[in-house]
Backbone bond lengths (Angstrom), bond angles and torsions (degrees), N, CA, C in turn:
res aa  C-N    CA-C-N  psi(-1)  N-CA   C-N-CA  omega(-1)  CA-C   N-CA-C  phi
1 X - - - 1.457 - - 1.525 108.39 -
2 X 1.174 118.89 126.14 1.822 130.70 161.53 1.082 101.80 -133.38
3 X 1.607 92.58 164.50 1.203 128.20 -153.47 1.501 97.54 -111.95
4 X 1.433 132.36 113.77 1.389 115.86 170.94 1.169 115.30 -91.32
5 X 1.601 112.60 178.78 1.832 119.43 -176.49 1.471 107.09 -65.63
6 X 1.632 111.94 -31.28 1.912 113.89 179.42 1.597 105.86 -61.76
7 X 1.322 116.13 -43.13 1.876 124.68 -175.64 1.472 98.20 -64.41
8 X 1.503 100.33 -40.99 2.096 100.12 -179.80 1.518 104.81 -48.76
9 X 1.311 109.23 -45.87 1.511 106.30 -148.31 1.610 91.74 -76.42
10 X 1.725 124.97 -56.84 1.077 114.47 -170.25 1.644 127.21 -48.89
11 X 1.476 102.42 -22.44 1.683 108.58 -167.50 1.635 91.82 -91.43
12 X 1.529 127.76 -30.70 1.437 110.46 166.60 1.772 121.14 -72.56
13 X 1.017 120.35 -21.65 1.589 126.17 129.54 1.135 133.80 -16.84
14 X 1.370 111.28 -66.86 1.274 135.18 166.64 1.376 123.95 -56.39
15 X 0.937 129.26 -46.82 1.452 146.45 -160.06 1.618 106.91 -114.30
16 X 1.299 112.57 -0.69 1.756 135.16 -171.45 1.535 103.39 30.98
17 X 1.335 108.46 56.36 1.246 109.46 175.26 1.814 119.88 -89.02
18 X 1.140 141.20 139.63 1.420 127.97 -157.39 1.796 94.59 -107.50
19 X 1.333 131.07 133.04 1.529 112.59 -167.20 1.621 77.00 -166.91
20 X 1.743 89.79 140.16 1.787 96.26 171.48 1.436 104.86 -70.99
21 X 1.177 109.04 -157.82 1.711 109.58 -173.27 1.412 94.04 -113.06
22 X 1.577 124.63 -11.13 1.138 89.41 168.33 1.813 115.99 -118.94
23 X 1.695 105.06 43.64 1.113 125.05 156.89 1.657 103.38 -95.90
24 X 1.304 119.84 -49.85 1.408 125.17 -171.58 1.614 102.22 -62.60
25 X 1.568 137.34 -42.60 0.957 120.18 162.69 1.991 138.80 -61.15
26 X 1.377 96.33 -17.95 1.415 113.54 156.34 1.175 114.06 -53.41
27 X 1.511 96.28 -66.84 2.030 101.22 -160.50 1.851 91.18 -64.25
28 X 1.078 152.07 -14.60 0.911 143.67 -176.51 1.472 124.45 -88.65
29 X 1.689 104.54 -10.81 1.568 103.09 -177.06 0.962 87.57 -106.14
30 X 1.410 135.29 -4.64 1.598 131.46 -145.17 2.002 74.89 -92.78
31 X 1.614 112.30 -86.46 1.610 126.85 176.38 1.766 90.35 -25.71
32 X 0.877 125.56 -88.14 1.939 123.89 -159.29 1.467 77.77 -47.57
33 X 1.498 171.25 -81.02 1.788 136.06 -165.23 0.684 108.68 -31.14
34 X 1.464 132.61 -78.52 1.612 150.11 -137.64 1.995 90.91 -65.12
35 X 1.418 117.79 -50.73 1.280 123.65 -166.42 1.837 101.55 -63.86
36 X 1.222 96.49 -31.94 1.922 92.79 -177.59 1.449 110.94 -91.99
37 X 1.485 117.79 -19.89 1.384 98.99 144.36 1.342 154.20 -48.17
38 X 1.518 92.70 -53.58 1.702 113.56 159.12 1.482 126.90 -42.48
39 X 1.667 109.87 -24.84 1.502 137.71 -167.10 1.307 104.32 -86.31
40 X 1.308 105.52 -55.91 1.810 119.47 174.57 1.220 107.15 -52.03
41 X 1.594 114.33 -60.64 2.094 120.63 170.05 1.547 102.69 -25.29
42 X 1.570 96.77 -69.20 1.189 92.40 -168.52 1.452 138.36 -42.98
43 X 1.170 97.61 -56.71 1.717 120.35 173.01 1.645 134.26 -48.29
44 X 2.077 82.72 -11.61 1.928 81.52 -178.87 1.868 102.47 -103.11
45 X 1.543 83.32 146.46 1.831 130.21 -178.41 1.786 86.33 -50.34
46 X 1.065 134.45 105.84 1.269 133.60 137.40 1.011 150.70 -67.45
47 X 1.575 100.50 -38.56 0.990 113.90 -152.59 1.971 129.02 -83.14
48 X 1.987 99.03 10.44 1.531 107.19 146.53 1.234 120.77 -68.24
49 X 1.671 137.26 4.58 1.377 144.19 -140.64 1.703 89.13 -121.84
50 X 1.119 117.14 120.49 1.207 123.39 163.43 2.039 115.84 -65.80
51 X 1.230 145.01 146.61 1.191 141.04 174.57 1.794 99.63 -77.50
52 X 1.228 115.64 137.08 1.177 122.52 -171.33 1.132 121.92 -89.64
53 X 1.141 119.35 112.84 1.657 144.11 -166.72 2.068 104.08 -29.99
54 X 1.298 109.36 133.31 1.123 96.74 -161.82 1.945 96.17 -104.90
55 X 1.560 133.48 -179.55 1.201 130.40 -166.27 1.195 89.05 -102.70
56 X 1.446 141.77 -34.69 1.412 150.71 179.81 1.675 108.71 -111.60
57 X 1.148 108.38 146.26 1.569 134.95 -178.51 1.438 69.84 -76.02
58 X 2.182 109.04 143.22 1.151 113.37 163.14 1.977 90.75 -115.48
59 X 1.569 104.06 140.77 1.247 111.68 -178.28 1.531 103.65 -150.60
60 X 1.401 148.78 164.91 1.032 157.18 -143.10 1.696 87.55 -148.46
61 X 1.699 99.86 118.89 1.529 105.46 168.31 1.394 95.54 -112.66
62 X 1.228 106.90 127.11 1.532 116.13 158.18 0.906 116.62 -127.87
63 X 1.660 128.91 135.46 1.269 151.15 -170.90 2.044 95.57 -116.31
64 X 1.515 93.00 148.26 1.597 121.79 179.36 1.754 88.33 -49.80
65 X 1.470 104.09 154.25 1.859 96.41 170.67 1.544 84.31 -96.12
66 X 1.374 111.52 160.30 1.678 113.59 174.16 1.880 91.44 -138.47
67 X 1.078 85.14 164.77 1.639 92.02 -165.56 1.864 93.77 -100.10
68 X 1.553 104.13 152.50 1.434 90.09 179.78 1.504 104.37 -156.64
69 X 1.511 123.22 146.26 1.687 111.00 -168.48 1.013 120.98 -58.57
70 X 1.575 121.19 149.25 1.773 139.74 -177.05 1.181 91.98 -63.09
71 X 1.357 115.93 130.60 1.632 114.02 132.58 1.601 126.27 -1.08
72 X 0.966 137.04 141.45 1.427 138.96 162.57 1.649 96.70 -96.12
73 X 1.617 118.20 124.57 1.417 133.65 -178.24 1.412 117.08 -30.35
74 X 1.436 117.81 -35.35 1.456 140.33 -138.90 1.684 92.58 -88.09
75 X 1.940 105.20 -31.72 1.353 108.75 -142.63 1.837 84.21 -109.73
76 X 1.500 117.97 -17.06 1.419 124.59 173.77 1.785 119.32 -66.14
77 X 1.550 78.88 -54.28 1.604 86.09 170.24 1.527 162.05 -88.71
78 X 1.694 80.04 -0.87 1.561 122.30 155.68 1.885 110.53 -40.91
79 X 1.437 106.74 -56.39 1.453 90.89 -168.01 1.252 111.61 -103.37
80 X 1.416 115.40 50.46 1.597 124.20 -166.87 1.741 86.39 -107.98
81 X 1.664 106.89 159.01 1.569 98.97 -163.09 1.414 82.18 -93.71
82 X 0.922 136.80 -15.59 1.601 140.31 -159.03 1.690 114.70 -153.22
83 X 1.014 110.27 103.32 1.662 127.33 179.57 1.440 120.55 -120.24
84 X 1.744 116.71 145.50 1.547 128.11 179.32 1.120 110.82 -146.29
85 X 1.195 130.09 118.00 1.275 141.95 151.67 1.639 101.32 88.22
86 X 1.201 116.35 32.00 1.587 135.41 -154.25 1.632 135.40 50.92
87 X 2.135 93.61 17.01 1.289 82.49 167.45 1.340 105.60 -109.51
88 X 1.915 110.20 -172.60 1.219 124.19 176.03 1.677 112.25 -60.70
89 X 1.237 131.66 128.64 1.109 126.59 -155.45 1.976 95.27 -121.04
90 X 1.284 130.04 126.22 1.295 138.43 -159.88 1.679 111.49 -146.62
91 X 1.884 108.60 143.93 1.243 85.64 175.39 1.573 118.24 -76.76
92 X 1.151 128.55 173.06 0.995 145.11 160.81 1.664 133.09 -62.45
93 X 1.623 94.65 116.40 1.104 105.73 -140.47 2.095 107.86 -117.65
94 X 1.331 101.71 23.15 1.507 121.02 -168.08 1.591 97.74 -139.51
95 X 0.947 105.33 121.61 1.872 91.96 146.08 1.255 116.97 -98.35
């Protein structure tokens, strides 16, 4: 898997990141390393490797889900650092 300079541009798009092109071609050889590393990980024979003894038993507790009453608003919006009209009150985060 690589990453080309067209995927660069869309994900700096994405991320509205501002980068010359020949920063965007960096960050792109830089990710296509990191990605052929991951490739190499992948690719090695382990399986003479025993899994390494852990300090804790790993086990999965799961409990029934049970349903349980909402909050009352009054008692939600109490620990908000900033509240109006009893809601959560935040800066603004859209133009």
């Amino acid at each position: 898997m690589t990453v080309s300079v067209t995927e660069m541009e869309h994900l700096k798009k994405l991320a509205r990141l501002e980068m010359t092109p020949e920063e965007t071609a960096a960050a792109a050889k830089d990710i296509n390393n990191i990605l052929d590393s991951f490739q190499a990980l992948q690719n090695l024979d382990l399986s003479a490797y025993l899994e390494m003894p852990r300090p804790v038993a790993m086990q999965n507790i799961m409990r029934p889900d049970q349903a349980t009453p909402p909050l009352e608003q009054s008692v939600a919006v109490a620990v908000a650092v900033e509240s109006e009209d009893g809601f959560f009150k935040v800066p603004r985060t859209v133009e």
